[in-house]
Each structure stands twice: as structure tokens, then as C-alpha cells.
Steps between C-alpha positions, in 0.01 A plus 500: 500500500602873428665670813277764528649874456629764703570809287738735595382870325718757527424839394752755688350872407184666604273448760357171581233412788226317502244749703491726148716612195631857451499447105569870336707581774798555293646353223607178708137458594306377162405158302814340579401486921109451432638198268711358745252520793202351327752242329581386847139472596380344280802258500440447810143368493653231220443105585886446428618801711619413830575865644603815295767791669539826330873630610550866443639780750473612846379869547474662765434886410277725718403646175339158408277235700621265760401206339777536227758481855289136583782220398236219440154560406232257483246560193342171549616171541687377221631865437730777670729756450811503635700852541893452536708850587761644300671829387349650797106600631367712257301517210708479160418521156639185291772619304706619861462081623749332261752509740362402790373134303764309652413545796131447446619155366691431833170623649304247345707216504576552888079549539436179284737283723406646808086410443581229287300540239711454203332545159465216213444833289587870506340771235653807454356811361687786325874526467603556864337221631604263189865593672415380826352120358747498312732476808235327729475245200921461507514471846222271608415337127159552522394594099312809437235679233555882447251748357659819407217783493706758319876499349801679569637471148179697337483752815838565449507536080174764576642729753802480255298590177290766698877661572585440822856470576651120506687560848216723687253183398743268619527624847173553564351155364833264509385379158852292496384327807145476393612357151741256599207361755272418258802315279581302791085402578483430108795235564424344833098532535286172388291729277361849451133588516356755259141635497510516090672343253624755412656649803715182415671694198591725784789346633690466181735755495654294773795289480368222686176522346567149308547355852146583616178281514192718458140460594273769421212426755205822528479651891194452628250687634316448806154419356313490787560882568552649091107377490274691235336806573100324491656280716273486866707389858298229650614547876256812598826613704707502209278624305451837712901531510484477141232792468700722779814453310371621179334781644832644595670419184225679272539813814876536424410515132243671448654782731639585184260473283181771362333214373567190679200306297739489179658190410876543578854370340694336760866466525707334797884452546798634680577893363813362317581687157454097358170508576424775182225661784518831309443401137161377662394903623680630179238271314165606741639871570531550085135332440230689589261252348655218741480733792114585477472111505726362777712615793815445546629302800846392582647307808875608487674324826451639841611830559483740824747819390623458194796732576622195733470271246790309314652770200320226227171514659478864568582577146211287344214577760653891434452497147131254493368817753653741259382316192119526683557885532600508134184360389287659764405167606330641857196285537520241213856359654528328843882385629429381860774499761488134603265200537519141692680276247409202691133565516394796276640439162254179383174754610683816273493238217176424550349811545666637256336172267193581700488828330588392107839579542845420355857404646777671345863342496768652281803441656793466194545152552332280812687172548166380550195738600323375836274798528350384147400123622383684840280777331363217238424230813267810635328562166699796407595547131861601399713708275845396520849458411586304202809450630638261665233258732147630408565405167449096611200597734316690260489241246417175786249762650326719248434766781633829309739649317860519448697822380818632368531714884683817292230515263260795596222434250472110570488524804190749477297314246511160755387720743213632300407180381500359849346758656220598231407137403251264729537203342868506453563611825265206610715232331821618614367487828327189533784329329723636746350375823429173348888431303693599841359288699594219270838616396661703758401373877769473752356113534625431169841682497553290836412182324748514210742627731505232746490246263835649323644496839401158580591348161846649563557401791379132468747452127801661671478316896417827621851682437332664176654425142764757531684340804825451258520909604458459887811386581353238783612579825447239761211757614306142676736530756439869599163442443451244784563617884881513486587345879887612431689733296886409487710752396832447419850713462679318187909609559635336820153385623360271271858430352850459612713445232825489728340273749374305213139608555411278802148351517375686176409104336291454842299859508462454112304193525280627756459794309378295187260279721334804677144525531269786369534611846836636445577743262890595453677773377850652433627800649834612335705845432658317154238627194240271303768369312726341735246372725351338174829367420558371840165348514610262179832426628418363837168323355299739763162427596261763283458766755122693490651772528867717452623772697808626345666832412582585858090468565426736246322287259257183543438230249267224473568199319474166384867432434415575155344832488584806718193775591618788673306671765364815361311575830846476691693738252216738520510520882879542487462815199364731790758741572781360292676756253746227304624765295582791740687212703711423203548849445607603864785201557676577137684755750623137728885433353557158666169371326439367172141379354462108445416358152106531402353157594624560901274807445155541565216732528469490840910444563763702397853287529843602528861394538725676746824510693499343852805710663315862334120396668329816611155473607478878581650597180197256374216692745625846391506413143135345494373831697169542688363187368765245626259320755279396246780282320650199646898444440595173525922427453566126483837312466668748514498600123129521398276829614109489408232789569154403542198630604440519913200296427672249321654186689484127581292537801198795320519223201363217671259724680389607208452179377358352814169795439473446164440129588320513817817296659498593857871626608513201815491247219771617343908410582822603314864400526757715393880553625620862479413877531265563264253214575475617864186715401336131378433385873371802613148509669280234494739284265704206636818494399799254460898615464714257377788325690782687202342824595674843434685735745189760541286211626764342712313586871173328406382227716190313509197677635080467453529595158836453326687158487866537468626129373805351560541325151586717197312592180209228392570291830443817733142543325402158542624533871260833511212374339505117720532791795152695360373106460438597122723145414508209710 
């Protein structure tokens, strides 16, 4: 039988919450968050679907409600949303979060261990969050779908051809981050969904657009609330909420209006230049024939003072009010300030059907046009956009009619015809609320999208078809409840050359015959390389995980394969100025830098003379900021620089939260200096019987074991001490 599914969404912009969504907020707030909520609601009431989780970020902004500061909420039972923190409390738009992703990642992974409630599939929407499965998906090879809502590559080629400069568009909307995303979630993701198939074209200018799998499945609506506008509630309760709300909505109209009676033309979207909103009044303010028989009404976003709002918004609500003064539109044109998304926007489609009206949508291209399938399901003819989605609704619907968007005089004569003709209108309308509900409910989006999920995931074991691109970490093992983490120092711990590495046969076997209890890492100040090298000359064990680069970088791997910890490098960035460091010890004469592959970005290695060592020359040099570097001299020839963050010890605590390992259950063995910071705190430690000089007054207490046998032998001594070996 199938496993049944838990579905990881994550969608990391905007507000989320289950109480209510604040859709027209801003230009984070629009389809793509209404799409992702009711996709995970309706997922979630699915046969197959064990539990849905919606990941996005933790906010916790006066300016904004509480509930976006509540970690887990519970929508109902087979569905929450689950907020993890990063890049601080407040409120951010989307294009200031790609650097804070890595850490979101961490987030997750560290909140998916912890709860245990590890995904058999994740779904990503838009490009920052196709970063983030594409990690999740590496590290815990768990396949994922990805749906992109909008592109960098044609936002970028736009602002580019509308004359903006390259390098001012670059810092404000990373487009090089953004772009390179999307390539990697073409490569690694199981498939793409589209809402058209011909969003599909889309994604060709991409290089990796030939390594994509594409399903073009329609969004739903929710057809139980988009109902038609002769449609009656049954529940006399509901029915009088019904009646209330529409009072209000035709109050905040026809406040506007000298003759509310008249039919109106409706339009509805965020007040983005995209959405074409003042062609529409340039076509109604130039016609006086189509004023004396409709109003004009348009929903654009929620505003309070438009001098507060962001510079894009404020320019296109400034110039739709100044188009409206223009055309002496005073009476005949209402723009309300703001209505309830969640509840209002069905009843001002149907009473705007209710009074032989139209729905307007000429937005230059609309990947796929939800407002038209939501205006036909209440009854509500169109004119719309021939390019881009509406162009496959139309035809599957027959409820209006599509236009070139830049053409003044088409535009006017669908509106006439519309608006001056019963029996048309009629058809459009009928054909509307009947076609929807067959073709575009959220029941059977869910349908073909669970059974793509399930059909993948029962031909590929569950690992998804493109496993040959996660390289497969022994993730099982970090899955489980890890009962011990053994962390090892490689030089003079683990091996002893000179003493002819005593007991390293003994502790290897154990380590190959370990239990999924025991996870077992490698904690070394030698670089990727040469403790890869090391690892095939002595035939070692395959660690989980690798510590190396004097604790400034951590790998997972499978002997084979080698995934660095962007989470880790992220946390170690803050406060670290690699160049200026560089730049301030050039003055240093008895130092000289070390070839490129001892460097790192996080590590800055040099060579220097023992007899000219001068750690205040060093302090002066480095200036104000010398306490947030560590400088580590070893053997007496090599001298590395690293963050004050970065170590043995922070690494495996690091690790230790990101895998919900608790600290007790962990014990290292090391032999000199710089693994003293290892067996700090709740870690047990072991020091080997060959130890160094610095370690030389040790002795046995509570919590570190100092053996009496060198290298390999002096761990098995500490571990048969800790009872982890017999």
C-alpha cells in the first residue's frame, strides 16, 4: 500500500496565517499566497494526504499581527504553518531575504528533526523558496515539485528594456541570485507545475530548461465560495452574513457613485504598472457613450496614505487618481481604499454580475489570470488579456472576451458588446458558472497533483527520479534519535604514525559495526582535501559528517560525495571582513600567505617565522576589530585567521541544533590545544595518552577522560569508560 503523504510547502515571503489573508497588501501579498494557502487546504482534506506544513518566516513586527510571531499554527488537523526566524523580527519585502536562506534552511532542517516530522515531499513556490528545497532536498533526499509564479529572467530583461540601469536593478532585486535559483530548481526538482501550457514556453530562455519535467495543471478555485450570483445560502445564518456583507460592499461603492443603479465595469488586482489599470480609465474617461452606460469600479490593493506607500505603488494609484481628474470622472468612477480579501471579493463579483456587469483584466501578460475563472464561477462576464493564460480559459470556458490589452478601440467594442447585449451577456455568463466548476476547482488541481506525486514516488522508491543529483548522504542515520555523536580529532588522536597508530584496526571495526544510534564525525584543522585523502589511505570508516579547516567548514558525506554546510558558513559570514584582513597584515614582514587550496572563505592561512612571532604587532595591525578574529599559530610554522565564531567546539554545536542531538550525548577525543574548546560544556571528552604539552595537567574528572594508551587505543579506553563499547 502507498505510504500516505506528508507535504512539506514552503513559501518564504508574505504573510501567511490561517485566521485571514492580507492579499493587496503589497506586492508580496497577491495570487501567489492565496494559491499557496488554498493549495494546502485543499491538499490537506486529500484521502492520500497524511498531514500538510507550510514553512515560511517568523515575524514579529509591532507594525503587523501577532499571529505572524506564532511558530506553529494549527489550521486544522492535517494542516499548519510553521514560522522559522531569520534575518531578524521584522517585516521584509522579498528581494532583501536572499541572504538570510541559509539560515532558513538550517531553520528548517533543525525544526523537522526536532518534531520529527520529516517530509516524503516538499513543494516550493517562487525562486527563493526553490533555493531552500533545493538544499532541504540535498541534505535530507527527500524529492521536491516547484512552481515558479513569476521569473527572474523576464523581470529582469523588462526593467532592462524599460531603461533601468543593469547594476541599480541588480542590487535592489539580486536577479543573479534569483536567476541562478531557478537554474538550480530546474536541475534538481522532480518536475515543474505550470497553470498553462504555455507558461511552459516560459522557462526556455534557461539553460537548464532541457533538464526540466513540466506539468501544466490549472489552480483551482474554491467553488464552494466563487458560487454564482442567483445563487441562494441555505443556512438562514449564512445567508444573513451573506446579505450584511454585500450591503457594505455596494456602501463603499456606491459612495462614489451619482448613479449607483448603472451596471458597472469591474477591475481587481494589485496597482502594479503590469496590471495596464490605466488603459482601462483612458478607454471609459475618452467614451462618453460607455460612461452614460456603466460605472467604473476598480479594486487597486489596499491602501491607507498613499504617500507611505512603496515608490511603485504610489506612482500608479498617483497617476489612476490623476487619470480620473483628467476625465472628470467624479461620480461615474469609484477606487475604494480597501476591502476583506478573504470574505468580500466573491460578493463584489457577484454583485457586480448581479447588476449586468463586466470584469476587466488587462494586465500585459498574466501567467495565468485567476481573477477571470473567479469572476466567471460568480456569473460575471470578462474582457481580458489575450496574452498569456486567458487565452486557454476563454476558449475551455466561453465566458467573454479576450483582447490585445494596448489596443484602445478593442477593448471598447467588447465592452459595448458586453454591456449593451442581453443575450450575449447571458451566454457568457451562464457558460461561465457552469465551465469553472468543471474545469478549474481546487478538487481537481489536487487530484492530478497527488497522483503525479504518488506515481513518482512509487517508480523511483520514494527518492524521486532525479536521486543520481542528490548526492545520498547517509541522512537515515540523522534521521533516527542519534543516542551518541563521536567526534573525533584526525592528527595524533585518531592516528599515530610514529607509534604506529595503536588500536586504530580495533576502533575501526567498531566504527563500521555501529548502530544508527551512533553517528560519527571528523573534526580536523587539515582542509577537505587531506582529510579526504587520509580517509582513503587508512580505509576510514565513512564519517556523517567532517569538520575540517580549523572548524571553519562542515561537510556531509557518503565517502563519495561531499555537501558543505551552507547554514554553518552563513553563521560564520557575520562580522567577518576577509578582505580588509588581507589588506591590514600585508604590513606583517615575517609572514607570507599559503598556496590557494589551504585558503578558505572563512580562513585566511599564512606561513611565518617562529623566532620573529609578534602577537601585538598582529593586534595592532588588525585594529579595532581584532576580537572578532581568532589567530591560531600551530607547529610552529603555520598561522591561520578565522572568524571568533569559528572553531571545533561552535561546529559541533552547531551541528548538534541543526540535528536535535542533545550536547550530553555527545563525546570527543582530541590531543592538543586547539581541540580543548571540543569538551567544553555539556560534552564529554577524551585526551589521548600521546597528548601535547598544552594539555599536559589534565586528569580525569566527571566529564573528561584522560587515557593512558595513545591515539586509537586511548579512545577505545574513553569510550569503554562512557560504557559506549563493551
Amino acid at each position: 500500500m502507498m505510504t500516505k503523504l506528508r507535504i512539506s510547502l514552503i513559501n518564504i515571503h508574505g504573510l501567511l496565517k490561517g485566521s485571514g489573508l492580507e492579499i493587496g497588501r503589497d506586492a508580496d501579498n497577491g495570487g501567489q499566497t492565496k494559491y499557496v494557502y488554498e493549495l494546502a487546504e485543499f491538499l490537506s482534506q486529500h484521502p492520500d494526504v497524511e498531514h500538510v506544513h507550510i514553512f515560511t518566516r517568523l515575524i514579529d513586527d509591532p507594525k503587523l499581527s501577532p499571529e505572524y510571531a506564532v511558530p506553529i499554527e494549527i489550521v486544522n488537523e492535517k494542516l499548519d504553518i510553521r514560522r522559522i526566524p531569520f534575518l531578524g523580527k521584522k517585516y521584509k519585502p522579498k528581494e532583501q531575504l536572499w541572504d538570510g536562506l541559509d539560515t532558513f534552511v538550517n531553520g528548517v532542517v533543525q525544526h523537522i528533526k526536532l518534531h520529527d516530522i520529516f517530509p516524503n515531499w516538499i513543494h516550493s513556490h517562487y525562486g527563493d523558496a526553490g533555493y531552500v528545497a533545493s538544499e532541504l532536498s540535498t541534505i535530507l533526499n527527500i524529492p521536491f515539485a516547484h512552481t515558479g509564479h513569476s521569473l527572474g529572467f523576464h523581470k529582469k530583461k523588462k526593467l532592462l528594456e524599460s531603461g533601468e540601469n543593469e547594476e541599480e536593478i541588480e542590487k535592489k532585486f539580486k536577479f543573479a541570485q534569483r536567476i541562478a535559483a531557478e537554474e538550480k530548481t530546474l536541475e534538481l526538482s522532480e518536475f515543474i507545475v505550470t497553470s498553462t501550457e504555455q507558461e511552459i514556453e516560459t522557462y526556455k530562455p534557461y539553460l537548464n530548461f532541457g533538464l526540466g519535467k513540466y506539468h501544466a495543471i490549472s489552480p483551482g478555485i474554491d467553488t464552494t465560495k466563487f458560487v454564482p450570483y442567483y445563487h441562494r445560502e441555505q443556512d438562514g445564518e449564512k445567508q444573513m452574513e451573506e446579505e450584511q456583507r454585500k450591503y457594505w460592499v455596494a456602501e463603499t461603492i456606491s459612495k462614489f457613485l451619482i448613479n449607483p443603479h448603472k451596471p458597472f465595469i469591474l477591475a481587481l488586482s494589485r496597482p502594479d504598472r503590469h496590471k495596464n489599470l490605466h488603459t482601462l480609465i483612458e478607454v471609459y474617461g475618452k467614451d462618453k457613450e460607455l460612461q452614460s452606460i456603466a460605472n467604473l469600479v476598480i479594486f487597486a490593493g489596499i491602501r491607507k496614505d498613499i504617500s507611505q506607500m512603496p515608490e511603485s505603488e504610489k506612482d500608479v494609484l498617483t497617476d489612476l487618481l490623476l487619470l480620473m481628474d483628467k476625465y472628470d470622472l467624479y461620480g461615474k468612477m469609484a477606487i475604494p481604499k480597501k476591502h476583506d480579501v478573504e470574505n468580500e471579493v466573491s460578493i463584489i463579483y457577484r454583485y457586480a454580475a448581479e447588476k449586468r456587469g463586466v470584469f476587466v483584466n488587462l494586465a500585459l501578460h498574466e501567467n495565468f489570470g485567476l481573477t477571470v475563472i473567479e469572476s466567471a464561477s460568480s456569473g460575471l462576464p470578462v474582457v481580458v488579456t489575450k496574452n498569456g493564460g486567458p487565452s486557454e480559459i476563454i476558449p475551455t470556458c466561453q465566458n467573454g472576451e479576450l483582447v490585445n490589452p494596448l489596443d484602445e478601440n478593442e477593448i471598447k467594442k467588447s465592452l459595448r458588446n458586453i454591456l449593451t447585449n442581453e443575450s450575449q451577456w447571458k451566454y457568457y455568463s451562464n457558460n461561465g458558472a457552469i465551465n469553472i466548476q468543471k474545469h478549474y476547482s481546487w478538487l481537481s488541481h489536487v487530484n492530478q497533483y497527488v497522483e503525479l506525486v504518488n506515481e513518482n514516488l512509487s517508480s523511483s522508491s520514494g527518492s524521486g527520479f532525479k536521486k543520481q543529483h542528490y548526492p545520498n548522504i547517509n541522512i537515515e542515520r540523522l534521521k533516527r534519535k542519534v543516542a551518541h555523536l563521536f567526534v573525533s580529532d584526525i592528527d595524533g588522536t585518531l592516528i599515530e604514525p610514529k607509534l604506529n597508530n595503536p588500536g586504530l584496526l580495533e576502533l575501526k571495526e567498531h566504527l563500521n559495526s555501529r548502530t544508527d544510534k551512533m553517528a560519527f564525525a571528523l573534526a580536523s584543522g587539515r582542509n577537505l582535501t587531506l582529510v579526504k585523502k587520509v580517509i582513503e589511505e587508512e580505509q576510514f570508516p565513512i564519517p556523517d559528517f567532517i569538520i575540517c579547516s580549523v572548524g571553519t567548514e562542515i561537510y556531509y558525506t557518503n565517502g563519495k560525495d561531499y555537501i558543505l554546510d551552507k547554514g554553518w558558513a552563513k553563521f560564520l559570514a557575520g562580522r567577518w571582513k576577509r578582505d580588509d584582513i588581507v589588506n591590514r597584515l600585508k604590513e606583517i614582514p615575517w609572514m607570507r600567505m599559503q598556496e590557494e587550496e589551504a585558503q578558505n572563505p572563512y580562513k585566511i592561512s599564512y606561513y611565518y617565522e617562529k623566532e620573529n612571532y609578534d602577537y601585538d604587532q598582529l593586534i595592532s595591525a588588525l585594529g579595532t576589530g581584532w576580537y572578532k578574529i581568532n589567530i591560531i599559530p600551530s607547529h610552529g610554522e603555520f598561522l591561520d585567521f578565522i572568524p571568533k565564531r569559528a572553531s571545533k567546539g561552535n561546529a559541533i554545536k552547531f551541528l548538534c541544533r541543526k540535528w536535535s542531538i542533545p550536547l550530553t550525548n555527545v563525546i570527543a577525543a582530541g590531543d592538543s590545544g586547539n581541540d580543548i574548546d571540543m569538551f567544553r560544556g555539556a560534552i564529554r571528552g577524551i585526551i589521548v595518552g600521546n597528548r601535547s604539552v598544552e594539555l599536559a595537567d589534565y586528569e580525569t574528572t566527571k566529564s573528561i577522560y584522560v587515557a593512558k594508551s595513545s591515539a586509537s587505543s586511548g579512545i577505545l579506553e574513553g569510550l569503554k569508560h562512557y560504557k559506549i563499547i563493551k
